[in-house]
C-alpha positions as CSV (number, residue, x, y, z in Angstrom):
1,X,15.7,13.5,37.7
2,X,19.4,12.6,36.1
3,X,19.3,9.4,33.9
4,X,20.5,6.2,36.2
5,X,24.1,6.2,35.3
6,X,24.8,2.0,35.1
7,X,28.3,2.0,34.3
8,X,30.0,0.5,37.5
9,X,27.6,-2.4,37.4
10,X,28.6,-4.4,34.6
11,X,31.2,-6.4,37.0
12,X,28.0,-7.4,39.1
13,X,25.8,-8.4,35.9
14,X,27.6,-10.4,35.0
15,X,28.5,-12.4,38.6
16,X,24.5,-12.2,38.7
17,X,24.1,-13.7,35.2
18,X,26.8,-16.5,36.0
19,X,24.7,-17.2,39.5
20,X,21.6,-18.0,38.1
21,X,23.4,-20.6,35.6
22,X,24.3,-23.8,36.3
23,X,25.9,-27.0,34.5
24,X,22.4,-28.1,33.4
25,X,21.4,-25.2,31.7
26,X,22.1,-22.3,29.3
27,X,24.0,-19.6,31.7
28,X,21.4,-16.3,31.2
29,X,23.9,-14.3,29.2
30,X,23.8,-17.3,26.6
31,X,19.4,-17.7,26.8
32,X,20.0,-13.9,26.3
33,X,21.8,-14.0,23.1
34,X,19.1,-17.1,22.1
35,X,16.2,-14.9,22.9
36,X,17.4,-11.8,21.0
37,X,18.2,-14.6,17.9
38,X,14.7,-15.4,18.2
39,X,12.8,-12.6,18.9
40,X,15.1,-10.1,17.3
41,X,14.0,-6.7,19.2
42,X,10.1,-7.0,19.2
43,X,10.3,-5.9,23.0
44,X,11.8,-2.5,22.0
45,X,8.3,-0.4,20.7
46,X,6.3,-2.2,23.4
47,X,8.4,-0.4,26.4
48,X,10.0,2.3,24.6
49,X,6.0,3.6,24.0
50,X,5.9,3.3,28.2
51,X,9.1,5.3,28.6
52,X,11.6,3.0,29.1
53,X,14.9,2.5,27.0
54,X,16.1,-1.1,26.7
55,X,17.1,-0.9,22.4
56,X,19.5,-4.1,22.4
57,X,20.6,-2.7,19.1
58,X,18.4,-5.1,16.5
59,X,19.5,-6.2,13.2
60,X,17.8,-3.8,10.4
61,X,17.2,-6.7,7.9
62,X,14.9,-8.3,10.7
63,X,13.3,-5.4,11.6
64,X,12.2,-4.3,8.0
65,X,11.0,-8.0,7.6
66,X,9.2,-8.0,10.3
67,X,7.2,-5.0,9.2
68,X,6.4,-6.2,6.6
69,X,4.7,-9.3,7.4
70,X,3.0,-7.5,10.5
71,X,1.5,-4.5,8.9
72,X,-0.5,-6.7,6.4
73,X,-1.7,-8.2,9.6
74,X,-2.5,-5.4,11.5
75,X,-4.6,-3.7,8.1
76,X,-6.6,-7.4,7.8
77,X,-7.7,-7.4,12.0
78,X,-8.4,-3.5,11.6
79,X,-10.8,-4.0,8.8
80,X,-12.6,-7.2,10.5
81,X,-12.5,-4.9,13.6
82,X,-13.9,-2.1,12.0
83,X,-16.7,-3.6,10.5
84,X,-17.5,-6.1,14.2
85,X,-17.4,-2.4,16.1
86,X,-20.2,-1.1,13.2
87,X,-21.8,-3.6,13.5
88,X,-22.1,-4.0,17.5
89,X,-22.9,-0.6,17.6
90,X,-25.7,-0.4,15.3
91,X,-26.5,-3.6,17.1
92,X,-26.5,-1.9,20.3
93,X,-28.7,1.0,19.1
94,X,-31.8,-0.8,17.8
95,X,-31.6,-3.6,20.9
96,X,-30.9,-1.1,23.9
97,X,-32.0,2.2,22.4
98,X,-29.0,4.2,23.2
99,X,-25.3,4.0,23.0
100,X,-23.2,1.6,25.3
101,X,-21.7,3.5,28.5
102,X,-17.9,3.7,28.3
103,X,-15.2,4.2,31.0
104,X,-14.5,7.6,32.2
105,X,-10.7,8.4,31.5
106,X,-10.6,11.8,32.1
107,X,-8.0,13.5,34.3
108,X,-4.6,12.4,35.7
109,X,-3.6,8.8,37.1
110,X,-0.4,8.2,39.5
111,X,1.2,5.0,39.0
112,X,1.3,3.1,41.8
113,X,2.7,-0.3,41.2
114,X,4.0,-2.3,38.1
115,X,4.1,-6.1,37.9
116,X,5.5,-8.5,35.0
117,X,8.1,-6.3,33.5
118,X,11.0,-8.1,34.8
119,X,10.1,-11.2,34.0
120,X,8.5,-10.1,30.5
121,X,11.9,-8.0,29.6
122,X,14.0,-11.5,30.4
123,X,11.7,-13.6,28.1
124,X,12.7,-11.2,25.5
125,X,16.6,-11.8,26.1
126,X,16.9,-8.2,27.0
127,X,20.2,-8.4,29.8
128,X,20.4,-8.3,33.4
129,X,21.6,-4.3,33.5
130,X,19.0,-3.3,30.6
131,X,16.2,-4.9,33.3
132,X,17.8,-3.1,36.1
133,X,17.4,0.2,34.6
134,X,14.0,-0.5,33.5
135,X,12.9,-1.7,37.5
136,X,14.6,1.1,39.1
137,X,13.1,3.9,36.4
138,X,10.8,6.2,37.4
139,X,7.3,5.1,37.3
140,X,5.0,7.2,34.4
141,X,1.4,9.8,35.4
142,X,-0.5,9.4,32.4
143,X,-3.0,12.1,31.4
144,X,-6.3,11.5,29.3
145,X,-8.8,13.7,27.9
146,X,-11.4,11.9,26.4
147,X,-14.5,12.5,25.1
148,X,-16.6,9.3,24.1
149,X,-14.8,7.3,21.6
150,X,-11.8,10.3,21.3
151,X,-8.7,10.3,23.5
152,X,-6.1,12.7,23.8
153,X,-3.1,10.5,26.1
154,X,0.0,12.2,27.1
155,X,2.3,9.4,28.8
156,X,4.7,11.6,31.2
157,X,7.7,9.4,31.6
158,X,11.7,10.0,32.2
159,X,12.3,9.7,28.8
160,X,9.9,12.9,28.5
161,X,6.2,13.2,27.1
162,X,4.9,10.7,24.6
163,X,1.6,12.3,23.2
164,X,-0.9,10.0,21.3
165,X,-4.4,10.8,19.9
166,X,-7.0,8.6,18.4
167,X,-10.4,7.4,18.1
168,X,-11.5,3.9,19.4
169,X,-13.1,3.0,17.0
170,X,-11.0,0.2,15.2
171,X,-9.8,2.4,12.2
172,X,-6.2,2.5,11.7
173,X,-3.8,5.1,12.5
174,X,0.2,6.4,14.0
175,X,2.0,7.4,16.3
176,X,5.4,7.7,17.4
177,X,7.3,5.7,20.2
178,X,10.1,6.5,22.5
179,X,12.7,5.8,19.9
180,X,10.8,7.9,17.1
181,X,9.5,5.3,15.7
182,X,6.5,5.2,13.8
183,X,3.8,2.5,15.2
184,X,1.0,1.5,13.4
185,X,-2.0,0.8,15.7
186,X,-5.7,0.6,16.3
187,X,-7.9,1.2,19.2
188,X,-11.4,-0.3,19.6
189,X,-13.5,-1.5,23.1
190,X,-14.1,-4.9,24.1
191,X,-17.0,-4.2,26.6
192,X,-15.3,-2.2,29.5
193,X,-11.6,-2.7,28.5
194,X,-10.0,-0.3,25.5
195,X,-8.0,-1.9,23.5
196,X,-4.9,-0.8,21.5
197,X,-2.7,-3.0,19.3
198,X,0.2,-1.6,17.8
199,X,2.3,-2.8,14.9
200,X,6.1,-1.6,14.6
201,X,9.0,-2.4,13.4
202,X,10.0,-5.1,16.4
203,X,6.7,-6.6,15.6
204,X,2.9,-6.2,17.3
205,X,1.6,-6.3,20.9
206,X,-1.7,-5.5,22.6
207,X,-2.5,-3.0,25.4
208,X,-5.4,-3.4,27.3
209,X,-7.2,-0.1,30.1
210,X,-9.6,-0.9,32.2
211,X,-11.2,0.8,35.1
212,X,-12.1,-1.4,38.0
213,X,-14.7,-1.2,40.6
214,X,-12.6,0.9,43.2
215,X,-11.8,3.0,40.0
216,X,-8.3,1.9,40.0
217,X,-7.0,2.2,36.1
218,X,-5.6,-1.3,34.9
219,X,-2.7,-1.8,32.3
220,X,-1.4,-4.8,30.7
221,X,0.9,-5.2,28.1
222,X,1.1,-9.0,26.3
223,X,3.2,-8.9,23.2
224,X,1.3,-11.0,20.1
225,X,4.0,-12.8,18.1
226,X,4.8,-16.1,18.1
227,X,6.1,-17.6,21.2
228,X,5.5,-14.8,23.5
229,X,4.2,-16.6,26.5
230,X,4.2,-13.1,29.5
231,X,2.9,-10.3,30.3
232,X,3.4,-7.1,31.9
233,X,1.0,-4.4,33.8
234,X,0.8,-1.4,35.6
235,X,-1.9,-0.5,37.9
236,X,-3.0,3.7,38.7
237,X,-4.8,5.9,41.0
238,X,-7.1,9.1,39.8
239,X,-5.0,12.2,40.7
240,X,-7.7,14.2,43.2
241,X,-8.7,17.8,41.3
């Protein structure tokens, strides 16, 4: 499928920015330019990694900043989480006499709705035609191959493939976003629900996949700096063999 060409709506963006302003308030193009001042472009990694394209071009000095305050971070929970996972496990062991059950990823899951992005993309100052692209983009199938803690994810999305493997087991390691960027992340369980949080050069956020009880897949994307107040999710169906 060809890119969505968004050229010819710039006239309506910005009659739809100037509607939802009023006297009272900040028109949306100016809360844009505010957001983007405050959150430079932390939103790019989180979305990029899901296939969508919404780079608002960020300043360089912010983003090398912001690395280096957030990696520190990121190295400082891994080790805590590393040694709570050890310890639950060993934990686990002696108490229950086997390993704790973990969800079944395995196979190919359809998207089949998305909720939150809209809303999560304006909170971020990204602008009205960025968000349009991103809602009317094709929705991702996702592939896992897992075996216990180890996970081989391929992401299928219109921006191509994005390939991760890791081990949830709260020890650090990389992968590379939409934008070739090199994330930092971990991956760990918290019961049912595994857990990735990624650190890159817009900043860190949190995933979180959990099966449910009709064996839907849940997603849900919540960035973790400061003053990040929404979330985003996607839900998916098992593809049948």
């Amino acid at each position: 499928r060809e890119p969505l060409q968004l050229g010819p709506l710039n006239d309506r963006a910005d009659r739809a920015d100037r509607a939802e302003g009023s006297n009272d308030t900040p028109s949306p193009t100016a809360f844009g330019n505010q957001q983007r001042e405050k959150f430079g472009s932390k939103v790019v990694s989180s979305v990029s990694l899901q296939g969508m394209d919404v780079d608002e071009a960020p300043d360089t000095r912010q983003r090398l900043s912001l690395k280096a305050g957030t990696t520190s971070s990121l190295n400082s929970r891994a080790s805590k989480r590393s040694k709570k996972s050890l310890a639950s496990r060993i934990s686990g062991f002696f108490h229950k006499g086997q390993k704790p059950v973990v969800p079944d990823f395995n196979g190919q899951w359809i998207c089949v709705s998305t909720w939150g992005l809209d809303e999560f993309l304006k909170e971020m100052g990204i602008s009205y035609v960025k968000r349009l692209a991103a809602s009317k983009a094709p929705w991702p199938s996702w592939e896992f191959q897992q075996d216990e803690d180890k996970f081989y994810f391929c992401n299928h999305t219109v921006m191509g493939p994005i390939k991760e493997e890791f081990v949830a087991n709260g020890a650090p390691y990389n992968t590379v976003d939409g934008h070739k960027q090199t994330l930092e992340c971990m991956a760990f369980w918290e019961k049912n629900t595994l857990v990735i949080e990624r650190c890159g050069p817009q900043g860190r956020f949190r995933e979180e996949r959990c099966i449910d009880d009709q064996g839907i897949l849940i997603f849900k994307l919540t960035g973790l700096e400061e003053g990040q107040n929404t979330s985003w999710g996607r839900t998916f169906k098992r593809k049948s063999p």
